[in-house]
N, C-alpha and C positions, 0 to 999 in steps of 0.2 A: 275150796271155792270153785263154782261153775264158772267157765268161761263162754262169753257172748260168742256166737257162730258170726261170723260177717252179715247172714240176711237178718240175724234178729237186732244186731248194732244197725243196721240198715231201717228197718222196719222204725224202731225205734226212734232215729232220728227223724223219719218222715213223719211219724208222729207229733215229736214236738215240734218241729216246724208249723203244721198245722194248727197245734194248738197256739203255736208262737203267732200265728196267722190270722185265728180267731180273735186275740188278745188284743191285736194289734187294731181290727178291723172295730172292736169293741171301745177303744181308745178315740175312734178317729170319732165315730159317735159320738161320744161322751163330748168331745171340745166343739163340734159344731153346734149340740146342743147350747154350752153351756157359752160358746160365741152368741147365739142367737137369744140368749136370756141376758148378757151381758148388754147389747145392744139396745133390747128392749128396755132393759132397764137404765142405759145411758136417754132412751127418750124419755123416758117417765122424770126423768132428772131434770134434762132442759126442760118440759111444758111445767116442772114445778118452777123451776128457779125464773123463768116468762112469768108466771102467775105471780112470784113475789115481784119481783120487776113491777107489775103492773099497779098490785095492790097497794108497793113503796110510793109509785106515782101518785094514786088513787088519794092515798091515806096523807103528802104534801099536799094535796089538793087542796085536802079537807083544812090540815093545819092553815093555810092561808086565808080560809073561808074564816074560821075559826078567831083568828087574829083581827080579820077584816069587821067581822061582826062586835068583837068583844072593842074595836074602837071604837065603833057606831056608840056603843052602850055606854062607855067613857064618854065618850061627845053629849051623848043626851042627857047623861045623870050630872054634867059640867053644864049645860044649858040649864037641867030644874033647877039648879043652885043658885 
């Protein structure tokens, strides 16, 4: 077995550092990314769950409407009688 001279253990080590550097730099990327899709996709969340919010309103609305009307029609099918 060869043994490493000091400059090429040297060499070597600067190299993986760099590559350790690059790896690194490539990680910090990758979560900012994946921060800013996270984010975006917490808003897509809220404007969905607003919309049902709004349509749950919407749609008691409607039930009340619904109810209001179908008395009317009770009331008048009890008047033709």
């Amino acid at each position: 077995m060869s043994r490493l001279s000091q400059k090429q253990i040297n060499v070597d080590l600067f190299n993986e550092v760099q590559r350790l550097k690059k790896e690194k730099q490539h990680d910090q990327e990758e979560i900012q990314r994946l921060t800013k899709e996270n984010e975006e996709l917490k808003l897509k969340v809220e404007e969905q769950a607003e919309s049902i919010r709004d349509f749950e309103f919407e749609n008691g609305n409607l039930e009340d409407e619904v109810e209001e009307l179908q008395g009317r029609i009770e009331a008048l099918e009890g008047d033709a009688e």
